[in-house]
N, C-alpha and C positions, 0 to 999 in steps of 0.2 A: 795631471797631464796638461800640457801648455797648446792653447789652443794656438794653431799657427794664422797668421793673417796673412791672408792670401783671397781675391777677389774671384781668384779663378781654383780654389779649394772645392773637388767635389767627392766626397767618401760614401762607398756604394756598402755599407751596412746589412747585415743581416739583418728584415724585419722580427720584430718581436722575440729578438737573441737573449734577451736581457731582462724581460720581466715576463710573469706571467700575464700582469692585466697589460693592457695594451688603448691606447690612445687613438690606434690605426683605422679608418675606415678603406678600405678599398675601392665603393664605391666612390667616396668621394676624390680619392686621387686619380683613379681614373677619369673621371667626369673633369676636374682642372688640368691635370696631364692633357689633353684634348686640343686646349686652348691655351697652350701655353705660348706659341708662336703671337698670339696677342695682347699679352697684359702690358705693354708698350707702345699700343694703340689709342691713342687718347681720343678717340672715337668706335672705338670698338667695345666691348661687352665690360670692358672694365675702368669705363671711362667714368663711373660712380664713386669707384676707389680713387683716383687720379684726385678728383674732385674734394673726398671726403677727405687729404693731405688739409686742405684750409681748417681744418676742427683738429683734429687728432695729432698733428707737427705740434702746433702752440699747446694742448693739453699736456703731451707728454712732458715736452720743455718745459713748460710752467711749473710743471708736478714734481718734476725732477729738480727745478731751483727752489720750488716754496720748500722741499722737504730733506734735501739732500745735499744741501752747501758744498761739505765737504767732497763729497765727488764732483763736483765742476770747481773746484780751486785753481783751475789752468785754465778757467773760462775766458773769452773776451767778447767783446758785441758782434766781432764775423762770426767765431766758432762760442755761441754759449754752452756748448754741454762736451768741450774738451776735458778729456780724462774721465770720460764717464763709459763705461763699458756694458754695453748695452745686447740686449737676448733678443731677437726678431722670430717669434715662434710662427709658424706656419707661414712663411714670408711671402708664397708666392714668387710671382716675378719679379721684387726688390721692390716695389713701390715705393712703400714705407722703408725701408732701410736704406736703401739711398737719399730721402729726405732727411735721416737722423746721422747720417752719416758726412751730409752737407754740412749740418749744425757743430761737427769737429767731435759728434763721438765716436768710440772704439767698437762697433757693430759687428756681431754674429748671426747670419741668419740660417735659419733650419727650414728646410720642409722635407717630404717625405717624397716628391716627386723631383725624381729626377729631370723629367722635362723642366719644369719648372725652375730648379736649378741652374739648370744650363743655362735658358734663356734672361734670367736674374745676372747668370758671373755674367754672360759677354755684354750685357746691357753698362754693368759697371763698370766690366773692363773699358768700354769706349770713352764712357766719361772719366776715366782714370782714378775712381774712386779707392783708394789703397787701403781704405779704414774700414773696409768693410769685405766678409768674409762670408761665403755660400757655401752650407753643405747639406748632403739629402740625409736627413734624417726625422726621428721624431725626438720626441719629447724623451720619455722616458729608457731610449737607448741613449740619448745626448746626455741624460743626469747621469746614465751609468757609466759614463767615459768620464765625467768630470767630478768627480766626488769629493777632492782637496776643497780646501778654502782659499785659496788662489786661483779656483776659477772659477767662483760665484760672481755672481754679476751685481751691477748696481742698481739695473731694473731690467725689466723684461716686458715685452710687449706680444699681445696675441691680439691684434685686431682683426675682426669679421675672421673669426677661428673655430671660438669654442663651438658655435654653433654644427660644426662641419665632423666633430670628433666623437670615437664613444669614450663613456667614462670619463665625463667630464670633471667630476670632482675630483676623480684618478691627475685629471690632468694639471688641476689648477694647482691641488698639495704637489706635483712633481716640480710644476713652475716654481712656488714656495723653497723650494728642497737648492734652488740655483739661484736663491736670492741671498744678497748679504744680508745681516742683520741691520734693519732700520731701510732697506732695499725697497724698489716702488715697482708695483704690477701696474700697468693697464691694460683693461680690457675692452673693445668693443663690439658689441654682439647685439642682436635681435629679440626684442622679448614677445613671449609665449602668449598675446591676445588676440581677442577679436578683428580689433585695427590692424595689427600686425600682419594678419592671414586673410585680410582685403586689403591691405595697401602693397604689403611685401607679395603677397601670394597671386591672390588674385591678377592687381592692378601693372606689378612692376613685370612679371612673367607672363603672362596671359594675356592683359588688355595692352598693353605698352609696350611690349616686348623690350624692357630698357635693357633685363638681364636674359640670360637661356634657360627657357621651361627644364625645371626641375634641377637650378642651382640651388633651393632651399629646398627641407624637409623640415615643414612646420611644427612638427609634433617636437623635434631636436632644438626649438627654441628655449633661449631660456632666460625666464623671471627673475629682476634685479634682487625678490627673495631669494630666489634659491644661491643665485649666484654672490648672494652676501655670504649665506651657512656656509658656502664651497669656501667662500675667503676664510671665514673666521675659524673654521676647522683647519684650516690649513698653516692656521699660526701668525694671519696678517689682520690688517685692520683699515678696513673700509675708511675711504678719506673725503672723496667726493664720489656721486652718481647725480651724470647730467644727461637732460635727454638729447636726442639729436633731431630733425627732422629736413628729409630731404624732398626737392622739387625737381623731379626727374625731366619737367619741360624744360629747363634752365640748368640743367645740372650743377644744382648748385648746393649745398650744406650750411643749415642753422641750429643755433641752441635751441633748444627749449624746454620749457619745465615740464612738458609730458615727456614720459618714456613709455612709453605704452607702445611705440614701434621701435624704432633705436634707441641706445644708448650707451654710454662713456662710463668708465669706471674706474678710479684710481683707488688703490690699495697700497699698503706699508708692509713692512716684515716687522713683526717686535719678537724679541728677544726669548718672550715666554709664547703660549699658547695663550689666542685671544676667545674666548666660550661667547657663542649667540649673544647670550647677556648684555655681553660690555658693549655690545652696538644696536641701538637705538636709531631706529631712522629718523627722527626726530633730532638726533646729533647730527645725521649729513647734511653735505651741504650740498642741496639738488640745483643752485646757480651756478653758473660755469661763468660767471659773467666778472666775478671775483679774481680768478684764479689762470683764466683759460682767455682773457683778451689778448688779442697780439699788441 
């Protein structure tokens, strides 16, 4: 099936038509359906995401040139990541897919709420963006429409996602399942500690009010462990994991070598199934300083 491109593409889907397990929280789409009227507020609740575009644009980019040549072959220094066709999972209100979509690639974005949707297509309609395409969906209804190898993608991106879904490792082998072969995931998500659940929990909700009490559920966080086993079961191979950390007075985003609250993750697809084994953390490269400069 040929995905159409169209900026103002919205397909109202039957939930959970298509598989038994399901990716869906309804909590959580209700809770962002809410606020969807402001993820284009760049002083409103989501003005941490706006911010976090300076880390996550140049990682993805970078990941996508150090590994994947041959999908930017149409590159130039306006557009580096033309002809690259790109999966925006849980997109939100385009934030991020309008950044990737500046850089000249061929963007898809999904979520599951329709509000969301809507306010994603007209945001890109106004900036004319044609390369880039909105529909409400999930994950694993989207794999089930697109099952050809014509329309695997050349990577796929779930930022500040997994956290939000059940069946995560459900979600990441579905991600895997619409990646080319040699294809690049990134992920960026929240990990499951102590810091984590005073600086995210406590500090950013409660004492600071940066985000809205009870946009995370700490317990649904998750450890760059588990989130390795999820890759490597899923037939991909860990490339980099770098930490992030944010200064919510300043709203601003930096690298760093803890992950222990944020963190970045780029993965590959190989060919065969990659087992726990073949990845060694001690093989990653937890600098981002390499890879991920502008």
């Amino acid at each position: 099936m040929l995905i159409k491109r169209s900026v103002t593409l919205i397909r109202n889907l039957p939930i959970r038509k298509y598989s038994v397990k399901s990716t869906l929280s309804e909590d959580e789409i209700q809770k962002f359906s809410k606020m969807a009227n402001e993820w284009w507020d760049v002083n409103g609740p989501f003005n941490g995401l706006h911010s976090l575009n300076k880390l996550r644009v140049p990682f993805i980019r970078n990941g996508i040139c150090s590994y994947q040549k041959s999908a930017v072959v149409n590159s130039s220094p306006a557009s580096p990541l033309a002809g690259c066709r790109i999966l925006d999972v849980g997109c939100g209100g385009g934030i991020l897919s309008e950044s990737l979509g500046r850089l000249g690639a061929s963007v898809t974005a999904i979520d599951p709420s329709e509000e969301n949707i809507t306010a994603a297509s007209l945001h890109a309609q106004k900036k004319q963006l044609h390369n880039v395409a909105f529909e409400v969906n999930t994950i694993e209804n989207f794999q089930a429409l697109n099952t050809s190898s014509s329309t695997l993608f050349d990577a796929i991106v779930a930022s500040e996602v997994i956290e939000h879904v059940e069946n995560p490792s459900f979600f990441i082998q579905t991600c895997s399942e619409l990646l080319k072969p040699g294809g690049s995931l990134f992920i960026t998500t929240l990990n499951r500690t102590t810091a984590s659940w005073a600086l995210a929990i406590c500090g950013a909700e409660y004492i600071l009010n940066v985000v809205p009490r009870g946009t995370h559920d700490w317990n649904k966080f998750i450890t760059p462990d588990e989130l390795i086993s999820f890759i490597n079961n899923s037939g991909c191979q860990t490339r980099q994991v770098c930490g992030m950390a944010y200064n919510p007075f300043i709203n601003e985003w930096n690298w760093s070598r803890f992950t222990s609250v944020n963190y970045a993750l780029h993965a590959t697809k190989s060919p065969q199934v990659v087992t726990d084994d073949l990845v060694e953390k001690s093989e990653l490269n937890f600098s981002p300083e390499k890879n991920v400069r502008e």
